[in-house]
N, C-alpha and C positions, 0 to 999 in steps of 0.2 A: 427269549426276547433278543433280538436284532439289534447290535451298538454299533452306534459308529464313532470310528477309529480317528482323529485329525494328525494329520501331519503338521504337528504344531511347531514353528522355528525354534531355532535353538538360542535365539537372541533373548527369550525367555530364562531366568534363571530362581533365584528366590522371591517368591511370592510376596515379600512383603520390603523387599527392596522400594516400590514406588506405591501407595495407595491413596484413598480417599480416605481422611481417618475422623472431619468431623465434618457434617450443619449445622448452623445456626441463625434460624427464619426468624426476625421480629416483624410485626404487624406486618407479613409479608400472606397476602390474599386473605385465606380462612386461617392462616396461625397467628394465632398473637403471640405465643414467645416458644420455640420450640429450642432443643439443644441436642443434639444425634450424634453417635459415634458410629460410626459405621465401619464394619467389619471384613477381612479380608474377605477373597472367596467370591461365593455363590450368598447376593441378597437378594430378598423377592419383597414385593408391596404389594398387597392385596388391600380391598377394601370392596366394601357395596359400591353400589355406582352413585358417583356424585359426590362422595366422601371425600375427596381431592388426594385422589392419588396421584396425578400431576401433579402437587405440591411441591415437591421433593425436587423433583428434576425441573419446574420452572424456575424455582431458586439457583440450582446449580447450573444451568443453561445463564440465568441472567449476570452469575459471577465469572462464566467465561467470556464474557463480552456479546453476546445476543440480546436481539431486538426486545424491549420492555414495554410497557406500556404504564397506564393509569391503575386498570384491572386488580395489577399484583400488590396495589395498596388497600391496608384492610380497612374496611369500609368505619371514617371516623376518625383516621390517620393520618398526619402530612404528611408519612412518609413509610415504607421500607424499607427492611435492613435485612442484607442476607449476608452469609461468610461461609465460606467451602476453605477447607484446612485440606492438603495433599504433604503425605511424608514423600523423600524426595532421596537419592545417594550421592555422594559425590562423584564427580566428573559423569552425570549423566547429562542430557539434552535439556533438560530442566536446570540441570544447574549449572552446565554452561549459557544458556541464556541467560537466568541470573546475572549472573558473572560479566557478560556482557553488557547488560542495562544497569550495573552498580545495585542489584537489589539484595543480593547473595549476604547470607551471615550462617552462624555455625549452628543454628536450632536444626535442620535437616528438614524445615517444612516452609511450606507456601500458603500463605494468605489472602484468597481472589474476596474482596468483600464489594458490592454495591449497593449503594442507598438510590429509591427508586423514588423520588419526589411525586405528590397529586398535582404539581404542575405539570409533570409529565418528564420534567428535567432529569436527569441521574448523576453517579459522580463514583470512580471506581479507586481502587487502590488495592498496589500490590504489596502484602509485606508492610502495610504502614506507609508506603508512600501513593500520593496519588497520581495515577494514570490514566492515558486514555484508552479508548473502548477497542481502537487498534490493538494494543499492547494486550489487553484481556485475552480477543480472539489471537492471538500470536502463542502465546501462553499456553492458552487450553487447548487450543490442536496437537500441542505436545503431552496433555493430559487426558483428553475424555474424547472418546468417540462415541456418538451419538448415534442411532439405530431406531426410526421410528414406526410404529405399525402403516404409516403410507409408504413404504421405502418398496414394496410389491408394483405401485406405482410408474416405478423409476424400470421396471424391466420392459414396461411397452412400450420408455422411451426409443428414441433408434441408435441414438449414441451410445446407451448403454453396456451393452456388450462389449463393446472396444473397448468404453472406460475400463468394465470389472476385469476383465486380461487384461489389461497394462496395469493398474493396480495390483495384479495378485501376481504380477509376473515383475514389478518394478520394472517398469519397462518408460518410466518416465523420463529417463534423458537422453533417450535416441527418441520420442515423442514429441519431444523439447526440440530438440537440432534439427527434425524434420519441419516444425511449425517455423523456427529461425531461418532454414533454407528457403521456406515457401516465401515468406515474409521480404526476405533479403531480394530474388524472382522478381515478386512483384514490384517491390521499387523499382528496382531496373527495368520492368517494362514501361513501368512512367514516366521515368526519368527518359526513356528513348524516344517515347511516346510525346514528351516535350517539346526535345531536342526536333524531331520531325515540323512540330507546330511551327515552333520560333526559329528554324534555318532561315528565312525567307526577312522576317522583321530583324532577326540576328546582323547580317547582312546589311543591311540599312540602316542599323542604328551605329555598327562602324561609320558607313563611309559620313554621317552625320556627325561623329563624334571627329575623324582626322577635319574634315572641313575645320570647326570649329576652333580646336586645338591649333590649328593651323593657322588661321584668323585672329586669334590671342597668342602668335607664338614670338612678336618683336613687343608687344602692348605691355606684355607682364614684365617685360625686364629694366622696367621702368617705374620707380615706387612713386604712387598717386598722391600720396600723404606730402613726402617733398617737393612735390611738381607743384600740388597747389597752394602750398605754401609760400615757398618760391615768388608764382605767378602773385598773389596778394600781395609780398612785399612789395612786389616792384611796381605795381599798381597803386599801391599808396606810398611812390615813394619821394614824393615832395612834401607829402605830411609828415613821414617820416621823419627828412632831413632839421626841418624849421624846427620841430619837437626835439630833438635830439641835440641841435645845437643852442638853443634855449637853455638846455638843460645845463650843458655842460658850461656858458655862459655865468649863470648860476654859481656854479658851482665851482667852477674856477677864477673867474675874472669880476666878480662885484666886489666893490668897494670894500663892503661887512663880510671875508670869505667867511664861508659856513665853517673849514676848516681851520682858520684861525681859533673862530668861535669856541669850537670844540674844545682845541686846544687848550686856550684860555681855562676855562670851564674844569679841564682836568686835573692844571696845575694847582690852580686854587680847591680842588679836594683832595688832591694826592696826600698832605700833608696830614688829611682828618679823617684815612679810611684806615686807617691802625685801629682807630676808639670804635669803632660802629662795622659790626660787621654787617649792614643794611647800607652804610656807605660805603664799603668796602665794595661790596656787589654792585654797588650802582657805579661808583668808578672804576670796576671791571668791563661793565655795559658800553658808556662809555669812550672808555681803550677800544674793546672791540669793534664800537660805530664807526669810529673815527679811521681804524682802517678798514675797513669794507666801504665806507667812503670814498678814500683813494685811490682803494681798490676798483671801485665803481666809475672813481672820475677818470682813470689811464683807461679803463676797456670803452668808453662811451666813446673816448677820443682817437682810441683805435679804429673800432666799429666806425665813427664816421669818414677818416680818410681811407677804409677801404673799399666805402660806397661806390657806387657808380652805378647809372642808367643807361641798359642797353636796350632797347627800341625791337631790334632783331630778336634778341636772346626771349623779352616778352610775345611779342606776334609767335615765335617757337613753342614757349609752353602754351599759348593760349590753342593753337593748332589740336596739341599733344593732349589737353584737358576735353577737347572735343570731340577727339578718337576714343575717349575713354568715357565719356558719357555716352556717346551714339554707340557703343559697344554696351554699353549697361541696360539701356534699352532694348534694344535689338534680343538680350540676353534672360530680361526681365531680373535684372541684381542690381546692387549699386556699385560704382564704380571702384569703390576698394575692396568689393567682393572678387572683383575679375580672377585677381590672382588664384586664390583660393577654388574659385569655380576649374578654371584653369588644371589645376593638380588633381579636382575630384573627378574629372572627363576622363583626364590621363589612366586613373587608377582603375575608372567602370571601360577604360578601352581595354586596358589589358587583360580584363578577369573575358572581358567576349572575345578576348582572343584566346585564353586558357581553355573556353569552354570547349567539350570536347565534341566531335563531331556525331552525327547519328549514328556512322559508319561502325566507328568507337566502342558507343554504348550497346549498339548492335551486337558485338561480340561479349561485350559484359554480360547481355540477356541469354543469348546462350551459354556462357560457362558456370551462371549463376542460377540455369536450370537444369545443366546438368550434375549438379551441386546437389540440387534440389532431390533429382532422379536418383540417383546413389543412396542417399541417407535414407530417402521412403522406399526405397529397394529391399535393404536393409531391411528396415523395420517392421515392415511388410513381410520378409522371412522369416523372424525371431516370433512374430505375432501367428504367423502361420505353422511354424513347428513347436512352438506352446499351446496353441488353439487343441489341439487331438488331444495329449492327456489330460489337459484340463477341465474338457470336454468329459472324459470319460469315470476323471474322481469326481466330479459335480454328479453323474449319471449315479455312480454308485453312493455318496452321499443322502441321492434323492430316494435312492429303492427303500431303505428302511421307513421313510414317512409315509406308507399306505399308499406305495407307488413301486410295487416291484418288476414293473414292466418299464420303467421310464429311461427315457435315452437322449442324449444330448450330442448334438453337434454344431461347428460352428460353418457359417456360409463366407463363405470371400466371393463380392463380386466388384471386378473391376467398375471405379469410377470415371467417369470419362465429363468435362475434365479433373485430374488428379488433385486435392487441396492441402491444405494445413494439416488434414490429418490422414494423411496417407495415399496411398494407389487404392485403398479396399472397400466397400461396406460392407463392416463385420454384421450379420445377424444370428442370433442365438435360435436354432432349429430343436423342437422338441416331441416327443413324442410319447403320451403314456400305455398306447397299446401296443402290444407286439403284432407284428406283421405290416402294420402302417407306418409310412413314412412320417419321418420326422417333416414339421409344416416351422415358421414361424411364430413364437414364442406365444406371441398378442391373439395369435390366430386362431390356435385350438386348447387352450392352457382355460381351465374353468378358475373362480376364484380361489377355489380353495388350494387349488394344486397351485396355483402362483402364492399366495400365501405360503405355501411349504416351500417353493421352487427359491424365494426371496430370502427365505430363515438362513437357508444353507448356503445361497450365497455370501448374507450377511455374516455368518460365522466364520466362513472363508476367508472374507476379508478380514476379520476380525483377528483369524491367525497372524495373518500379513500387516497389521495398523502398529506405528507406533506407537502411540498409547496404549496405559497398559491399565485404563479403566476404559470399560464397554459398559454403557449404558442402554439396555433394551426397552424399547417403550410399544406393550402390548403389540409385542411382533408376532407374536406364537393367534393371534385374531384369525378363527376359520380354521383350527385343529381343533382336533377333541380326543379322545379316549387314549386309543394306544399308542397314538401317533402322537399324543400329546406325552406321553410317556416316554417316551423317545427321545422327543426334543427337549423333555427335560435332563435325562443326562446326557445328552450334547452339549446342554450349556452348562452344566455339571461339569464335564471331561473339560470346558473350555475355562471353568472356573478352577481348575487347579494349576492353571501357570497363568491369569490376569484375572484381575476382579474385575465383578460382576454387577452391575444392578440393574434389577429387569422388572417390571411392573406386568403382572400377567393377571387374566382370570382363570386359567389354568392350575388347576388342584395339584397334579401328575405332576407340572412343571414348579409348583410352591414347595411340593413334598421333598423336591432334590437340593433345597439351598440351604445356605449354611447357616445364614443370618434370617430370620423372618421376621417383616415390619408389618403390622397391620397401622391401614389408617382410618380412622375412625371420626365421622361428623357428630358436636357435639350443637345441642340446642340453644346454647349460651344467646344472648342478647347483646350484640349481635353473633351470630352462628359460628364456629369456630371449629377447625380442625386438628388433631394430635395424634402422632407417630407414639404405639408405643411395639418394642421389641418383646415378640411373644417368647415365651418357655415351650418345653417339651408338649407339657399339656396342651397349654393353649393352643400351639400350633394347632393338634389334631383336631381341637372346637375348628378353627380357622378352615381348616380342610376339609371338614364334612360339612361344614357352610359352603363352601366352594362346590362340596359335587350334591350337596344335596337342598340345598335350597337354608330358608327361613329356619323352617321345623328338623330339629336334628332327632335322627334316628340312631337305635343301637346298630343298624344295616350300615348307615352312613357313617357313623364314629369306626365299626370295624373297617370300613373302606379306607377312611383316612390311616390308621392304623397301619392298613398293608403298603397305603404308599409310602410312610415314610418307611419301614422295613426295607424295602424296597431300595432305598439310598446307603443305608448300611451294609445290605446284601451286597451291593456292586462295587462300594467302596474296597 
């Protein structure tokens, strides 16, 4: 039997440094209260169909922050409750994030829980606190990499190929600097592209703005507020005067002054503000009246002998008040805005004098394409002399799957014009006969060989993922027999440096794991689903249900039999 070998990182180290260690689904779909520990390694989920072997992984998808629905409440419920436990080590990517969002304490484990309301509503929390569905998927991309049987799908996209080489080659921050280069480019061709529009309106909106500026440049050095203050005194200022000397008339020269008055007034309490501190205050008051009184009667009498009417000095401001309105007009502000308009001209003249010319940004667009040309140059080489062997360990990864003629290479052809992601279009070329050229992936690839064609790239990457829980969801769909055998210890050999959980109908692929979970639909009222962890025995019931149907045979119990052998043999 034909194994294959992965060149697995070395960033891998003890197995049981980062895992998934428990579930726990209430009234979540078909469970009504399930509680699962789950075990390093190699776990598989079998069931009949329909028995909800999704279960498992809908709950764990929905505690890493993905889309929920109504669905996953069990029918009768207001609500579900799931929780995914992950053990964790210090100073990893998990527990620096912790550490970073305050959630970190010394248990060595992570608590993704969400409650799925039949409103449709949710509500997450990490650790006891709660969070948003951001912070979930933030999370679990440092936890769980997800693998599902449409992911075969994903190879007839066209970007594809580029994607899985730059992933499997980390090749993401010269990808990065290339899309920032392109990006950087095109502004600058707009920003030039602008500048070409508005030379013409540029230009005229200066010599608009010196006019204006220039038109308010003796107007503003003149404050409006005291011009027409001014102008009103002096216009009222016969009422003024009559008023003014009335006043002081009053207040100086009547027979009864006011300030004798006062006077009086104070003497006669001075004597009686000892006993009464209410007459004390009030002969404070008073004191104080009386001079601000006197204080009032010398500035009244100042103020009127420095009066005077000048005839010229009013026809002047009235002049100066009408330069300032026909200006406010003309301008559409009002006349104490002038000023201000004034400074805001000045400020929008000098940014259109700053702006830079076409000629300018012209050279910007060229040096910020040739910026551009370097880095996808670049990347474009590293993408090109990783393309050949990667080409060629995929070719040989694919011969054991019931393809020993199969052959991979990558195509580059220039794109014209060059974009965000590169000079190239990478396509994945294949071929499962010998002597025929390898064609385009989508173009001569039967389901089933892309079914196998996807396994192995998905395992590929799998070496390459941060996460150090893979999650398989009936990816092994359109293998069988020996080939199914195969790819069970693949994901064997894959499950001794990261756990595994994989949902398969595959016997060959069930026989190699460490942990086996059947899941089983129960008749209950309403219908209900339960995980339970099979023993030695059961598994091989388990198994020869898998290869042999309903009716188990002593044919089909030895079959199971030999596969599991089969895992201990290789072990």
């Amino acid at each position: 039997m034909s194994k294959i070998s992965l060149s697995l990182s070395k960033r891998f180290c003890a197995l049981d440094a980062f895992m998934l260690t428990h579930l726990t689904l209430i009234n979540f779909a078909l469970a009504d209260h399930l509680a699962l520990d789950i075990e390093q390694g190699f776990n598989v989920l079998t069931g009949e169909t329909g028995a909800g072997k999704s279960l498992l992984l809908d709950a764990l998808s929905a505690c890493l922050g993905e889309r929920t629905d109504t669905n996953y409440v069990r029918y009768g419920a207001d609500k579900a409750d799931c929780t995914a436990v992950f053990s964790y080590q210090p100073q990893s990517a998990e527990a620096n994030w912790l550490t970073e969002h305050e959630l970190g304490d010394d248990s060595g484990e992570i608590h993704l829980r969400r409650v799925i309301f039949a409103t449709g509503r949710s509500k997450a929390w990490i650790n006891g606190r709660p969070s948003s569905l951001a912070e979930l998927k933030e999370i679990g991309r440092l936890l769980v990499q997800l693998y599902s049987q449409h992911s075969q799908q994903q190879l007839l996209e066209p970007p594809y190929p580029k994607h899985w080489l730059d992933r499997y080659h980390n090749f993401a921050e010269p990808a990065d600097a290339v899309r920032d280069a392109y990006s950087c480019w095109q502004k600058n061709i707009r920003q030039h592209q602008a500048a070409l529009e508005a030379q013409a309106t540029r230009i005229q909106k200066i010599q608009s703005l010196e006019s204006q500026i220039e038109e308010l440049e003796d107007v503003i050095q003149i404050d409006y507020r005291d011009t027409e203050q001014e102008f009103d005194r002096l216009s009222h200022h016969e009422h003024i005067m009559q008023d003014c000397g009335y006043a002081l008339n009053v207040l100086d020269e009547a027979e009864q002054n006011i300030t004798q008055e006062v006077a009086s007034i104070i003497r006669r309490l001075e004597s009686h503000a000892g006993r009464s501190e209410q007459l004390a205050s009030i002969y404070n008051s008073l004191l104080n009246a009386q001079s601000e009184i006197e204080d009032a009667t010398s500035s009244l009498r100042q103020f009127i002998d420095r009066q005077s009417f000048d005839p010229e000095r009013m026809e002047q401001l009235n002049t100066t008040l009408e330069i300032f309105h026909r200006l406010a007009r003309k301008y559409r502000t009002q006349p104490e805005s002038l000023k201000q308009d004034y400074a805001a001209w000045q400020q929008e003249l000098e940014q259109l004098h700053q702006l830079e010319n076409p000629e300018t940004l012209a050279e910007q667009v060229e040096i910020s394409y040739q910026e551009f040309i370097q880095k996808a140059q670049y990347l474009d080489e590293i993408r090109r002399a990783a393309a050949i062997p990667l080409a060629k360990q995929l070719t040989e990864q694919v011969k054991p799957l019931a393809l020993p003629e199969a052959y991979f290479e990558f195509k580059f052809e220039p794109m014209e014009p060059a974009n965000a992601e590169g000079l190239s279009f990478i396509q994945l070329l294949f071929t499962a006969n010998k002597g025929i050229p390898a064609q385009p992936l989508a173009r001569v690839a039967s389901g089933g060989e892309l079914s196998r064609i996807a396994l192995v790239m998905q395992v590929m990457n799998a070496e390459k993922t941060e996460a150090e829980v893979l999650v398989f969801d009936e990816i092994d769909v359109g293998i069988s027999g020996g080939t199914a055998e195969v790819v069970g210890r693949l994901l064997a050999d894959l499950a001794q440096h990261v756990q595994l959980l994989c949902i398969t109908h595959q016997a060959q692929v069930a026989a190699q794991s460490d942990q086996h979970l059947l899941v089983k639909k129960q008749q209950t009222d309403p219908a209900s689903s339960t995980i339970i962890e099979l023993d030695e025995a059961q598994r091989i019931l388990e198994l020869a249900r898998m290869s042999g149907g309903v009716e188990i045979s002593e044919t089909t119990l030895q079959h199971a039999k030999q596969l599991r052998q089969l895992k201990f043999q290789s072990a």
